[in-house]
PQR file with spaces between the fields and no chain letter, atoms N, CA, C, O and H, PARSE charges and radii, in Angstrom:
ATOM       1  N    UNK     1       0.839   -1.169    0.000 -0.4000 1.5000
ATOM       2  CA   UNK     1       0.000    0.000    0.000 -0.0000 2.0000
ATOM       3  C    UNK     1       0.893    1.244    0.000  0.5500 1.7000
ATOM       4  O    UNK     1       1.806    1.355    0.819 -0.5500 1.4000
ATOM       5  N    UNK     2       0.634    2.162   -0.902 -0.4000 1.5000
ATOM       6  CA   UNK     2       1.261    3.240   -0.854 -0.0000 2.0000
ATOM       7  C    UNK     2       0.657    4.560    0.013  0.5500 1.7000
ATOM       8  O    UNK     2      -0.569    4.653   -0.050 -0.5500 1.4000
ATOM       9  H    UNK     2      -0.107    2.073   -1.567  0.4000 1.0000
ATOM      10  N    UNK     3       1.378    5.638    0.849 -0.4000 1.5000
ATOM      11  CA   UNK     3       1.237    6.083    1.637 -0.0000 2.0000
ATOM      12  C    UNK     3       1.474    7.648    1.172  0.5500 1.7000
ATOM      13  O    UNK     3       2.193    7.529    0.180 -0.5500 1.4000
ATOM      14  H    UNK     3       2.374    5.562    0.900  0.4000 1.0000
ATOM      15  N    UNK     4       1.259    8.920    1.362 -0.4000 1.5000
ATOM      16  CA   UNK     4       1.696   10.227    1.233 -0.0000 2.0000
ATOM      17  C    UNK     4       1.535   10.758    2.414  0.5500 1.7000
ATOM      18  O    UNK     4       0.795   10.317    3.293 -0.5500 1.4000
ATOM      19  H    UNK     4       0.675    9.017    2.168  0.4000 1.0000
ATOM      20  N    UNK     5       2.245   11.754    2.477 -0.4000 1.5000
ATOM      21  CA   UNK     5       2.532   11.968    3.935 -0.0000 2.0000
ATOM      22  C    UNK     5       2.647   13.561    3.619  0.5500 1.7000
ATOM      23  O    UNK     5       3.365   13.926    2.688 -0.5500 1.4000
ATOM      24  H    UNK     5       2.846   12.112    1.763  0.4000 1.0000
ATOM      25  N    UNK     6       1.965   14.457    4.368 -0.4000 1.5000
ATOM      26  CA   UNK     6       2.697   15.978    4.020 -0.0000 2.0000
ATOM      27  C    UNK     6       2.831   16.655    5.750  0.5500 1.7000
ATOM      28  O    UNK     6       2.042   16.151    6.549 -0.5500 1.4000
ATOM      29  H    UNK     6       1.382   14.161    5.124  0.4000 1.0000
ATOM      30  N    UNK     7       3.529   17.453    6.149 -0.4000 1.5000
ATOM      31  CA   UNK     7       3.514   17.890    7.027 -0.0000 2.0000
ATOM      32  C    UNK     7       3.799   19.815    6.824  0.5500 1.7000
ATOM      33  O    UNK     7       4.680   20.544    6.368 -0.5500 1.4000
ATOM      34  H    UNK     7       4.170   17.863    5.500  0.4000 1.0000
ATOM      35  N    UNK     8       2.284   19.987    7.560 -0.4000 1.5000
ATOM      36  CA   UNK     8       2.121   21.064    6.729 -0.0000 2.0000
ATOM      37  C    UNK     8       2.635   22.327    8.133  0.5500 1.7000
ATOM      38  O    UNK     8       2.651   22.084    9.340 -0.5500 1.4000
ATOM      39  H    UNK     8       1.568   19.395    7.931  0.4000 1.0000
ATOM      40  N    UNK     9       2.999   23.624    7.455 -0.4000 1.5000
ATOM      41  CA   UNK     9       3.810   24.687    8.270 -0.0000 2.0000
ATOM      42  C    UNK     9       3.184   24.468    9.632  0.5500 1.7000
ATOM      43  O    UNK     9       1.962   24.425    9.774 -0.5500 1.4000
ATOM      44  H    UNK     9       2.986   23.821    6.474  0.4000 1.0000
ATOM      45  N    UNK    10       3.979   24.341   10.555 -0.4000 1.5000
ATOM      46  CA   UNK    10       3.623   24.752   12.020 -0.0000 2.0000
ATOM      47  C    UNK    10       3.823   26.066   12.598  0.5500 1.7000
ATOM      48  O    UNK    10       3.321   26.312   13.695 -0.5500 1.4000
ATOM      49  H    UNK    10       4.971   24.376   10.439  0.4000 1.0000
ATOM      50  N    UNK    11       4.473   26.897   12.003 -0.4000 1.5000
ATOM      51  CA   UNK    11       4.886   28.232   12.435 -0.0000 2.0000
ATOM      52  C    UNK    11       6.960   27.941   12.348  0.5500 1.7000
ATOM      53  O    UNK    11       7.418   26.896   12.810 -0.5500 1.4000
ATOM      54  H    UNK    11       4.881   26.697   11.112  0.4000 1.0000
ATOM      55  N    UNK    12       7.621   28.694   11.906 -0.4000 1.5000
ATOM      56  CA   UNK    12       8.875   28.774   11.827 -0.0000 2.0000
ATOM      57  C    UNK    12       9.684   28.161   12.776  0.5500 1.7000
ATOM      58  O    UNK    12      10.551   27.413   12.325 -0.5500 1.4000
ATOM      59  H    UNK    12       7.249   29.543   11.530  0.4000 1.0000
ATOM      60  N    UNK    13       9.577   28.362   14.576 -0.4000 1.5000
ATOM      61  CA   UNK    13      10.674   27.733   15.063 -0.0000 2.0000
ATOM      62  C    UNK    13      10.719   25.605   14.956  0.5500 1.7000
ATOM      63  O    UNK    13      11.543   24.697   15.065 -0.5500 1.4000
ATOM      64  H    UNK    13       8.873   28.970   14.943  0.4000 1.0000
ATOM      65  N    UNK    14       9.021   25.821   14.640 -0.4000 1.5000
ATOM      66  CA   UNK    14       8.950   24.458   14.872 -0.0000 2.0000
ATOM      67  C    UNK    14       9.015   23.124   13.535  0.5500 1.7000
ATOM      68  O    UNK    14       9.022   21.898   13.637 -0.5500 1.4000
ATOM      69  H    UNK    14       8.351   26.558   14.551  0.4000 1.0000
ATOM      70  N    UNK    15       9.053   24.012   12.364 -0.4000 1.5000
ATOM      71  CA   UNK    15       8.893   23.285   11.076 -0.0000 2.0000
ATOM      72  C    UNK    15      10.578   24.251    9.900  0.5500 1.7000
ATOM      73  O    UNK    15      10.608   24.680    8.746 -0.5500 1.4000
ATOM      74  H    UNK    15       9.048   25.008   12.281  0.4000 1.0000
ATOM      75  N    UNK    16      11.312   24.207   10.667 -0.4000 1.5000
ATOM      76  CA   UNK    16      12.278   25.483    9.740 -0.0000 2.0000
ATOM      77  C    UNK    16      13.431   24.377    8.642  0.5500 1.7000
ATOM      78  O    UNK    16      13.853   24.510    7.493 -0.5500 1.4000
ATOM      79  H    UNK    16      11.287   23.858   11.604  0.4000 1.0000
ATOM      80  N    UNK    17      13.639   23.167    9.851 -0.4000 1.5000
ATOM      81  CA   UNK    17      14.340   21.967    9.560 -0.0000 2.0000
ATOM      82  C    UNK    17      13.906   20.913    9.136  0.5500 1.7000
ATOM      83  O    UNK    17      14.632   19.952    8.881 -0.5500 1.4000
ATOM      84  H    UNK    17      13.297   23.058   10.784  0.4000 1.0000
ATOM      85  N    UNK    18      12.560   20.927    8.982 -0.4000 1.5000
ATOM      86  CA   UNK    18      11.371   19.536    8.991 -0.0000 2.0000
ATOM      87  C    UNK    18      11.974   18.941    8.180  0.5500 1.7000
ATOM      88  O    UNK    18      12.572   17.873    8.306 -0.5500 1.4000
ATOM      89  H    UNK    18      11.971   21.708    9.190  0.4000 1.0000
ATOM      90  N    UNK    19      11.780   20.026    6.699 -0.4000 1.5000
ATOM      91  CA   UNK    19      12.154   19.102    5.019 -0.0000 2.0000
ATOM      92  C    UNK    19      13.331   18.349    4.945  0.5500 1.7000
ATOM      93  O    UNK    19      13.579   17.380    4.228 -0.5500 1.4000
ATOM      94  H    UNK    19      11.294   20.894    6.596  0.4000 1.0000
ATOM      95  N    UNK    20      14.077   18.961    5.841 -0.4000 1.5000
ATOM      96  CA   UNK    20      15.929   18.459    5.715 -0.0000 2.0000
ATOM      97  C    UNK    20      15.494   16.804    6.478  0.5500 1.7000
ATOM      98  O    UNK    20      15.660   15.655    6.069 -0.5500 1.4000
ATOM      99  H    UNK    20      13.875   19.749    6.423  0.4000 1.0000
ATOM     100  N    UNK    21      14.978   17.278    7.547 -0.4000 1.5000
ATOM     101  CA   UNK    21      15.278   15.705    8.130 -0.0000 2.0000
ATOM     102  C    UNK    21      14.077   14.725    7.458  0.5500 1.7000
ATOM     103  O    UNK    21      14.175   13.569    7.870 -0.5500 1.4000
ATOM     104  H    UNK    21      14.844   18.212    7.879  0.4000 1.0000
ATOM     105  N    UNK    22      13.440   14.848    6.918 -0.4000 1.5000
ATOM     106  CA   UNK    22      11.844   13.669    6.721 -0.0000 2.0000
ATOM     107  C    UNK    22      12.161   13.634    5.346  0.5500 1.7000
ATOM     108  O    UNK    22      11.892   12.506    4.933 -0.5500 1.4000
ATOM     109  H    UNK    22      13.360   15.787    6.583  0.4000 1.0000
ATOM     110  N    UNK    23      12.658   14.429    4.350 -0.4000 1.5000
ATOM     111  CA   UNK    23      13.281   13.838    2.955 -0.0000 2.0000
ATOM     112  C    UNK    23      13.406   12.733    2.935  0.5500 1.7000
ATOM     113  O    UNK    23      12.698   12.124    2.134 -0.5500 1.4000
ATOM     114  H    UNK    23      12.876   15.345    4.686  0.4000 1.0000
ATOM     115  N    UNK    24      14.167   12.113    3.623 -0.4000 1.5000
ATOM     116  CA   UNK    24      15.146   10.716    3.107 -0.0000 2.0000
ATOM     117  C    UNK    24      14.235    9.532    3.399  0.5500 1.7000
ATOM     118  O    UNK    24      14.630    8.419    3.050 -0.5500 1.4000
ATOM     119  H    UNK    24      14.742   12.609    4.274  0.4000 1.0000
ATOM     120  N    UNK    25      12.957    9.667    4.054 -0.4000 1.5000
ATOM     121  CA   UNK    25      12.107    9.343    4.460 -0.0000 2.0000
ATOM     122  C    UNK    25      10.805    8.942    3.334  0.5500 1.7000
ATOM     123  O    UNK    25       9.999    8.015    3.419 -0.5500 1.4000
ATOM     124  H    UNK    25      12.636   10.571    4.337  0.4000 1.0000
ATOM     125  N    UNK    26      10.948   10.145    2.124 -0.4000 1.5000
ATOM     126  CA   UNK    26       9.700   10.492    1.342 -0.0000 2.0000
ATOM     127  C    UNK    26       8.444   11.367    1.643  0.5500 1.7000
ATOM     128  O    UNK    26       7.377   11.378    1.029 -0.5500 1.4000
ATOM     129  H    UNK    26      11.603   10.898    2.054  0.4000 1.0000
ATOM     130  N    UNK    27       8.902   12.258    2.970 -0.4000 1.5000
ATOM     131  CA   UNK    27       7.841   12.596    3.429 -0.0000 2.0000
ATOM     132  C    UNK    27       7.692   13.861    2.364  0.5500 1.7000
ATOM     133  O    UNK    27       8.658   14.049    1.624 -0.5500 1.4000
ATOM     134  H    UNK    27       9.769   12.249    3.469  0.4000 1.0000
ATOM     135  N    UNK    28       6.721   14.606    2.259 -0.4000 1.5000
ATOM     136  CA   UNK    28       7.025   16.282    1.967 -0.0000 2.0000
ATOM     137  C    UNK    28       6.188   16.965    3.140  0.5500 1.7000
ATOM     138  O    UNK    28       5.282   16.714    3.934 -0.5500 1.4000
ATOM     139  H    UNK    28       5.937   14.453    2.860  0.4000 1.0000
ATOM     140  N    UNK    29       7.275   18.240    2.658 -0.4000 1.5000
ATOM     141  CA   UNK    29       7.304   19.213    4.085 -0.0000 2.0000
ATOM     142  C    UNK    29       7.299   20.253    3.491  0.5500 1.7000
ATOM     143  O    UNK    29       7.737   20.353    2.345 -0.5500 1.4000
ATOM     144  H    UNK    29       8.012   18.443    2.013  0.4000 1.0000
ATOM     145  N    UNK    30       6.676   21.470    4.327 -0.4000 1.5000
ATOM     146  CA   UNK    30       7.021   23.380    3.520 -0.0000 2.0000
ATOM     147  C    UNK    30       7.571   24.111    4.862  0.5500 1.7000
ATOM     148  O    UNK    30       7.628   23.893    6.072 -0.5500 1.4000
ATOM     149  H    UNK    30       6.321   21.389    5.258  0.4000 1.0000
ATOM     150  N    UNK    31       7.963   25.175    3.863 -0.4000 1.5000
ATOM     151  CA   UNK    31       8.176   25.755    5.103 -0.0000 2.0000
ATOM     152  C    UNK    31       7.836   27.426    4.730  0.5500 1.7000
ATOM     153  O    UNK    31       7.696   27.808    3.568 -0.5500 1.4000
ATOM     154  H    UNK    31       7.917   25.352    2.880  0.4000 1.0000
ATOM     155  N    UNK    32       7.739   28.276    5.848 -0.4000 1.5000
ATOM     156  CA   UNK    32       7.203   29.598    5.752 -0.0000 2.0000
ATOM     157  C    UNK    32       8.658   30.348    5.330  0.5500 1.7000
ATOM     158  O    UNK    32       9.622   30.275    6.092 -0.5500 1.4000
ATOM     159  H    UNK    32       7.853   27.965    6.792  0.4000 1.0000
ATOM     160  N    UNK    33       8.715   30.935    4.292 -0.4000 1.5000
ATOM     161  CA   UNK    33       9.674   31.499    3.430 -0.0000 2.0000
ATOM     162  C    UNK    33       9.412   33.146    3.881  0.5500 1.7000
ATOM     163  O    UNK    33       9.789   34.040    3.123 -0.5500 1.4000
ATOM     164  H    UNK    33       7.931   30.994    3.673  0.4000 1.0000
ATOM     165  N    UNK    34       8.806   33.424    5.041 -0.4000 1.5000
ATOM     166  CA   UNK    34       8.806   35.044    5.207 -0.0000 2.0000
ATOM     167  C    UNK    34      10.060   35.739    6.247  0.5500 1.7000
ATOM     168  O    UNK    34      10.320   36.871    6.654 -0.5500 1.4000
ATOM     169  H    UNK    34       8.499   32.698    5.657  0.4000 1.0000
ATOM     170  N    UNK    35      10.453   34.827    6.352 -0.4000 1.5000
ATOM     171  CA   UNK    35      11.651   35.412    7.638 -0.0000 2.0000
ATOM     172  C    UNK    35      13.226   35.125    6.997  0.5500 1.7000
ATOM     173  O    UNK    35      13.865   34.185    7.470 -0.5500 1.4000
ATOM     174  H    UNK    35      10.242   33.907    6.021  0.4000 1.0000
ATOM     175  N    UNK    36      13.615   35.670    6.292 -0.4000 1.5000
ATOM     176  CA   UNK    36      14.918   35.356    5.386 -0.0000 2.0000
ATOM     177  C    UNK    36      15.773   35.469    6.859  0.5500 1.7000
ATOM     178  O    UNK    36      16.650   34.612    6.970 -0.5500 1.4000
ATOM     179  H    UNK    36      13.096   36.434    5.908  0.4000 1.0000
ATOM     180  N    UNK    37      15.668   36.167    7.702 -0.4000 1.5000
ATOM     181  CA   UNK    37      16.994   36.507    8.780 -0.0000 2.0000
ATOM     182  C    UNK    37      16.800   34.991    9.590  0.5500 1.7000
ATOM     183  O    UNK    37      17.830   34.589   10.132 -0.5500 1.4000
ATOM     184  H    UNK    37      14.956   36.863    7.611  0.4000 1.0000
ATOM     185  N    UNK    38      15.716   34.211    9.710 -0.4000 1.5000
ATOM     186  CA   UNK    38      15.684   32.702   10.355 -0.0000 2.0000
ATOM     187  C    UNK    38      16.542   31.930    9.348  0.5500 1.7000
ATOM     188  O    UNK    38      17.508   31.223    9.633 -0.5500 1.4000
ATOM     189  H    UNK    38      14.879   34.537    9.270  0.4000 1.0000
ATOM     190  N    UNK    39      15.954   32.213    7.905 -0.4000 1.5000
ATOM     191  CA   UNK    39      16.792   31.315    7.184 -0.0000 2.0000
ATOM     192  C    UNK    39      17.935   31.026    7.470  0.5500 1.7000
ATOM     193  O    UNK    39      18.484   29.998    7.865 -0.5500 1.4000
ATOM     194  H    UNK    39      15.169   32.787    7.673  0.4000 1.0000
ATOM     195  N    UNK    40      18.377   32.414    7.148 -0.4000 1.5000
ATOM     196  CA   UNK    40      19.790   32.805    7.028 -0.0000 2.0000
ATOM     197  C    UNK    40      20.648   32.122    8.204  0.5500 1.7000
ATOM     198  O    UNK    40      21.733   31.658    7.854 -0.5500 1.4000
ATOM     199  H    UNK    40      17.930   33.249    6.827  0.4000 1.0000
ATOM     200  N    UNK    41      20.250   31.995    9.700 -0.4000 1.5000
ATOM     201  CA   UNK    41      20.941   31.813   10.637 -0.0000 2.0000
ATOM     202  C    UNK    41      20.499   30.464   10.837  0.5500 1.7000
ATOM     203  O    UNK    41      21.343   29.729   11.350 -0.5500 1.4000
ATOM     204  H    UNK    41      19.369   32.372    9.984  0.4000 1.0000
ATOM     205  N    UNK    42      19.366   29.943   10.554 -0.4000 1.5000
ATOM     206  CA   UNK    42      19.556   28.434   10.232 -0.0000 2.0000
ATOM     207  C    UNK    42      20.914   27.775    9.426  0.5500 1.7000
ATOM     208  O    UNK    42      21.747   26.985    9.871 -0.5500 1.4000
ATOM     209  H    UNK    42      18.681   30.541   10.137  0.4000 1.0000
ATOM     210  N    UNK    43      20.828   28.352    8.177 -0.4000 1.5000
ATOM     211  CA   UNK    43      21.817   27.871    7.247 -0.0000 2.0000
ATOM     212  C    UNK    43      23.299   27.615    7.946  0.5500 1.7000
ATOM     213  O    UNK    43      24.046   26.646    8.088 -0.5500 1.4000
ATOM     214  H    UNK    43      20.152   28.994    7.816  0.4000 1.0000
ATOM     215  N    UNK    44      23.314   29.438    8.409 -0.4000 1.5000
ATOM     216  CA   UNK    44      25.097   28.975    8.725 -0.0000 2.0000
ATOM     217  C    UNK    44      24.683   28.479   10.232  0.5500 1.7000
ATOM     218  O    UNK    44      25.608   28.930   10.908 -0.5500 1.4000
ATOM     219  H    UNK    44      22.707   30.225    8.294  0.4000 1.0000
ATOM     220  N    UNK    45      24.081   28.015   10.838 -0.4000 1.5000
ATOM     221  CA   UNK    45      24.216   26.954   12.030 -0.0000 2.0000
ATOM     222  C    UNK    45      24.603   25.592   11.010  0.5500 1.7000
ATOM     223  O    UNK    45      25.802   25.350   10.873 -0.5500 1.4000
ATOM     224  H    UNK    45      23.330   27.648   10.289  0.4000 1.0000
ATOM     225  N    UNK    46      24.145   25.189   10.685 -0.4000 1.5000
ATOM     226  CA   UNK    46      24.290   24.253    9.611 -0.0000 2.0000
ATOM     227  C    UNK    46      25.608   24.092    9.086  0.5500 1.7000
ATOM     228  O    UNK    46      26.350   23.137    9.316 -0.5500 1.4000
ATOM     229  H    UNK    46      23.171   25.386   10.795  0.4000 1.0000
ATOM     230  N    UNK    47      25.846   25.049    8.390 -0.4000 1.5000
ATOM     231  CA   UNK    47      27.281   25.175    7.356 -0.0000 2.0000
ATOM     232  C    UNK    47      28.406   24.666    9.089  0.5500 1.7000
ATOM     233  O    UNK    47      29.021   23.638    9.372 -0.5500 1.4000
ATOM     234  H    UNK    47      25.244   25.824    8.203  0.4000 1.0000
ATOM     235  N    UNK    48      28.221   25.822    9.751 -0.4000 1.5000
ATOM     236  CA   UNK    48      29.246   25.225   10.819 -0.0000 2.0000
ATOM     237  C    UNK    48      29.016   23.897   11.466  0.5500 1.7000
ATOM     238  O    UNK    48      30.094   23.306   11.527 -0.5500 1.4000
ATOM     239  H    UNK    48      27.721   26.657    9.521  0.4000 1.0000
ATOM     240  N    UNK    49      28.194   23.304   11.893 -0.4000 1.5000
ATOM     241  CA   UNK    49      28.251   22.253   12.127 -0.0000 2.0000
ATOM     242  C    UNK    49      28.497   20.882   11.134  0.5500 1.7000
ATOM     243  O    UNK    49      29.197   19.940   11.505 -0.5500 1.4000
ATOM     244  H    UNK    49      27.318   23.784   11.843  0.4000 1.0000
ATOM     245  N    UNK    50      27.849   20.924    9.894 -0.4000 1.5000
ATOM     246  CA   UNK    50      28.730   19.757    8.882 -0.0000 2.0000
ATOM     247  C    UNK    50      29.860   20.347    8.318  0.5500 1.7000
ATOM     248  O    UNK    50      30.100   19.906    7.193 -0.5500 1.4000
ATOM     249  H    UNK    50      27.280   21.689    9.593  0.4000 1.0000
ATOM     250  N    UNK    51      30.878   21.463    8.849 -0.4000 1.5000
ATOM     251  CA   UNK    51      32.009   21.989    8.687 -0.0000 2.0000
ATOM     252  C    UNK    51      32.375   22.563    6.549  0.5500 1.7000
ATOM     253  O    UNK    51      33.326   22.346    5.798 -0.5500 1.4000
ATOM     254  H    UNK    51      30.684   21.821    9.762  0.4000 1.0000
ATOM     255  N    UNK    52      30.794   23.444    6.332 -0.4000 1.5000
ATOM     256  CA   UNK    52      30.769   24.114    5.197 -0.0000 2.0000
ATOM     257  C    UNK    52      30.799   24.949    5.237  0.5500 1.7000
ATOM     258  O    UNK    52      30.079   25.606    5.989 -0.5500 1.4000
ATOM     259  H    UNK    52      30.021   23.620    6.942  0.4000 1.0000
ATOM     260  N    UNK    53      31.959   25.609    4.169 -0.4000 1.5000
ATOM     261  CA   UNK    53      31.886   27.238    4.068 -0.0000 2.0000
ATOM     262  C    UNK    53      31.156   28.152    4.123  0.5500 1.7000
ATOM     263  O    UNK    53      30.722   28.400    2.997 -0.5500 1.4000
ATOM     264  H    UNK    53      32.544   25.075    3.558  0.4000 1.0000
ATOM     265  N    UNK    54      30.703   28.939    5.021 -0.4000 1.5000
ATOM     266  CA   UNK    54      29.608   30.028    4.840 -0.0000 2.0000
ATOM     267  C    UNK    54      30.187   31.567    4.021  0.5500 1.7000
ATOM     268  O    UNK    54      31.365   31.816    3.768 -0.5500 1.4000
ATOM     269  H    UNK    54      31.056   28.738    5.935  0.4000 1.0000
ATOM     270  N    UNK    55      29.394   32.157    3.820 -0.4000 1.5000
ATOM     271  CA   UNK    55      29.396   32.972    3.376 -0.0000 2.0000
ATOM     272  C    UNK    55      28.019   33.506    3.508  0.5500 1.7000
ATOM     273  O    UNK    55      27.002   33.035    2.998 -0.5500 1.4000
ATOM     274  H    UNK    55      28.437   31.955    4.025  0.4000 1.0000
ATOM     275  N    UNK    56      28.138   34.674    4.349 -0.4000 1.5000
ATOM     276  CA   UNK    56      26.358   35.037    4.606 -0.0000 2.0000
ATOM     277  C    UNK    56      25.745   36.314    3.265  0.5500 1.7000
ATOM     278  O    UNK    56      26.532   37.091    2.723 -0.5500 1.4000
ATOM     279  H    UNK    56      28.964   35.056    4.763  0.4000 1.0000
ATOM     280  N    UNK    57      24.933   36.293    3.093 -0.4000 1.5000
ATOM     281  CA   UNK    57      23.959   36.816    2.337 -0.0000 2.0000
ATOM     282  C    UNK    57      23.794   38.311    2.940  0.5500 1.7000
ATOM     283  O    UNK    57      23.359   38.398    4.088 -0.5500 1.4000
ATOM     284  H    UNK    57      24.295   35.662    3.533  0.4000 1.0000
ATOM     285  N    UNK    58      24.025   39.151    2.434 -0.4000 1.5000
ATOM     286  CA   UNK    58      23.521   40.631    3.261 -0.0000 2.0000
ATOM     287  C    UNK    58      22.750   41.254    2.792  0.5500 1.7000
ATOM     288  O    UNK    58      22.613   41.006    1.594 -0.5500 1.4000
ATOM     289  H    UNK    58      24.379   39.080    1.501  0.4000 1.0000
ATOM     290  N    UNK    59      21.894   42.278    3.314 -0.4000 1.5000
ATOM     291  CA   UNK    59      21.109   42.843    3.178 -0.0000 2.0000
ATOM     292  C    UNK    59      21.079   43.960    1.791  0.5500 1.7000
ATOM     293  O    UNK    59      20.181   44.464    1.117 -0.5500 1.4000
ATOM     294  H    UNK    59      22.005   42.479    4.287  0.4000 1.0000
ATOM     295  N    UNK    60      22.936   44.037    1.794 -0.4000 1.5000
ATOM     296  CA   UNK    60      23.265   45.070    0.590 -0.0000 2.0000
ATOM     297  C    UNK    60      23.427   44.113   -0.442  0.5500 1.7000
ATOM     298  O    UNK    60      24.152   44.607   -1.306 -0.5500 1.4000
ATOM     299  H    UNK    60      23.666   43.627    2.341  0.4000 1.0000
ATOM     300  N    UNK    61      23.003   42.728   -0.797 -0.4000 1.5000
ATOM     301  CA   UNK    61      23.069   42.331   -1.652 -0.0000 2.0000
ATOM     302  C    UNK    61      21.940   42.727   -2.615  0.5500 1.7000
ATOM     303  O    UNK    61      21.137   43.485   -2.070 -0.5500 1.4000
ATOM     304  H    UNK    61      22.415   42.327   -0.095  0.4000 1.0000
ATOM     305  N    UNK    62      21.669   42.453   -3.801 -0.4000 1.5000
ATOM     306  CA   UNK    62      21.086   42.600   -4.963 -0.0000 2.0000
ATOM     307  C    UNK    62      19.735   41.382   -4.361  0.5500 1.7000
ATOM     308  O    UNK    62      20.271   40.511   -3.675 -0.5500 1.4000
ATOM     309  H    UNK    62      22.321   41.837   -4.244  0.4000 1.0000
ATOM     310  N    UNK    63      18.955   41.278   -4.424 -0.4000 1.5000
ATOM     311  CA   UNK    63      17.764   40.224   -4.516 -0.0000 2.0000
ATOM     312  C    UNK    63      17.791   39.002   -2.966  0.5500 1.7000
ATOM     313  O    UNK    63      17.346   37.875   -2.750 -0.5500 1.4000
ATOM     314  H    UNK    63      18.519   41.985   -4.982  0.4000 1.0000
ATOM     315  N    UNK    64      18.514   39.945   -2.243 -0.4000 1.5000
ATOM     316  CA   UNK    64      19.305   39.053   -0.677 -0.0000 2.0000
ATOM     317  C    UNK    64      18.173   38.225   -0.861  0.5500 1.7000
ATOM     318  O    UNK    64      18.255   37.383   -1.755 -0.5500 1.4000
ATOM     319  H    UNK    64      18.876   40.860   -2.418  0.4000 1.0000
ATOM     320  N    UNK    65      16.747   38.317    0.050 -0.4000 1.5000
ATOM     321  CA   UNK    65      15.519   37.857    0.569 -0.0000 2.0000
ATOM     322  C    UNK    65      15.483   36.131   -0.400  0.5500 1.7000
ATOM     323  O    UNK    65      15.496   34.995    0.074 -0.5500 1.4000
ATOM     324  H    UNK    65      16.680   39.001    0.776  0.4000 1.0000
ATOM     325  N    UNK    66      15.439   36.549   -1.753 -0.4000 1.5000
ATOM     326  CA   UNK    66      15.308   35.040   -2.596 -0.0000 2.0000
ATOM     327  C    UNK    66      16.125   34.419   -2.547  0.5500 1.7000
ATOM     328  O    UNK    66      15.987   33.238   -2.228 -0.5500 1.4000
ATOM     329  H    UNK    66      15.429   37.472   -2.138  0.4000 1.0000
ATOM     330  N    UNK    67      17.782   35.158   -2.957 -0.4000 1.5000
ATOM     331  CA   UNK    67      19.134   34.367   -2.406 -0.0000 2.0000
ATOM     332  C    UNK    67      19.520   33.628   -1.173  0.5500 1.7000
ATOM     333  O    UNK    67      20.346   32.715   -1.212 -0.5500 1.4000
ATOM     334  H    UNK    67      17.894   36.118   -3.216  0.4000 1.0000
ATOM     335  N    UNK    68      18.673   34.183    0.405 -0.4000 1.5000
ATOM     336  CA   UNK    68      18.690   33.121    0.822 -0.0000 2.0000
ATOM     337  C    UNK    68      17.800   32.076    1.042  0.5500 1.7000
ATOM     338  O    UNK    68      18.016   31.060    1.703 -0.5500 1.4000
ATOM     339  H    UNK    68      18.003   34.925    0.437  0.4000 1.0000
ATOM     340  N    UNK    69      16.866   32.361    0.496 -0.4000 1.5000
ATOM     341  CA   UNK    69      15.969   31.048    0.309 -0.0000 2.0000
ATOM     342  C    UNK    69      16.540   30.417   -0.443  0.5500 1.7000
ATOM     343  O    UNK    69      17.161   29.551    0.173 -0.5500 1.4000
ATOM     344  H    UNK    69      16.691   33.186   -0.040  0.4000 1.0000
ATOM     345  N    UNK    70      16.663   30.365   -1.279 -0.4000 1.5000
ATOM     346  CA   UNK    70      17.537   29.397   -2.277 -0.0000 2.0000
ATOM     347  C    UNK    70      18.843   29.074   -2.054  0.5500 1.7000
ATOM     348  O    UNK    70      19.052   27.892   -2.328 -0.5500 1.4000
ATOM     349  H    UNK    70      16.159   31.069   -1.779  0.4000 1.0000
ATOM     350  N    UNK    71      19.864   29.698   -1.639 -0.4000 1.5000
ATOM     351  CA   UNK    71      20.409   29.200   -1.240 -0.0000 2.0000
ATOM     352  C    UNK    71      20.590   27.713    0.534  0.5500 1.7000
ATOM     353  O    UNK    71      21.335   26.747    0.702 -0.5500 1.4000
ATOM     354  H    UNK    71      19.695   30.658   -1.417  0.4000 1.0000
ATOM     355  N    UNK    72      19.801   28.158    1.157 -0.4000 1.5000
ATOM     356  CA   UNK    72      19.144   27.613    2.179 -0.0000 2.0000
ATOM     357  C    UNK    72      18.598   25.968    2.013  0.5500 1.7000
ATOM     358  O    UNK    72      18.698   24.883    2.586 -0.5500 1.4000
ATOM     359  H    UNK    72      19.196   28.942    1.020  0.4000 1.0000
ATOM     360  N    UNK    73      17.938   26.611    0.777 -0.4000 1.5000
ATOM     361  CA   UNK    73      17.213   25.407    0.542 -0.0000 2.0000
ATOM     362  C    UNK    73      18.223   24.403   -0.938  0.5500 1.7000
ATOM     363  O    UNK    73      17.314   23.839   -1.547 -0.5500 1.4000
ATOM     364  H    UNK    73      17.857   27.492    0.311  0.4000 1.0000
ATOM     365  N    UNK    74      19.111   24.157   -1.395 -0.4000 1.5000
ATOM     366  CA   UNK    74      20.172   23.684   -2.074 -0.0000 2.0000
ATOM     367  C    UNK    74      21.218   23.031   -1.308  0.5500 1.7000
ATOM     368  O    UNK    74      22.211   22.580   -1.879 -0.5500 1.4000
ATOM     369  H    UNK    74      19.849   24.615   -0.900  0.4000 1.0000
């Protein structure tokens, strides 16, 4: 029997990591894309802990807000 599974936004502190971990799983997950500065400090928690280069996204960048969603999420 086949199964789908979605787990839908809980609010940011509680769903920010969902997709990363329940992927490998098949689950799908979203997440609320309005807080680029959560992203952002999600990510490089991340980058430093599996020991990846960060490079943060600033505000004086060109299109920052989408850059770190996307980047975030890659």
């Amino acid at each position: 029997m086949v199964h789908t599974f979605h787990i839908p936004v809980m609010g940011l502190g509680f769903t920010m990591d969902s997709p990363i971990k329940v992927a490998k799983y098949g689950i799908d997950s979203v997440i609320s894309i309005a807080d680029d500065v959560l992203i952002e400090q999600t990510r490089e928690a991340y980058c430093k802990n599996l020991k990846i280069p960060f490079e943060a996204i600033t505000r004086k960048m060109e299109d920052f807000h989408a850059n770190r969603i996307t980047t975030y999420l890659t």
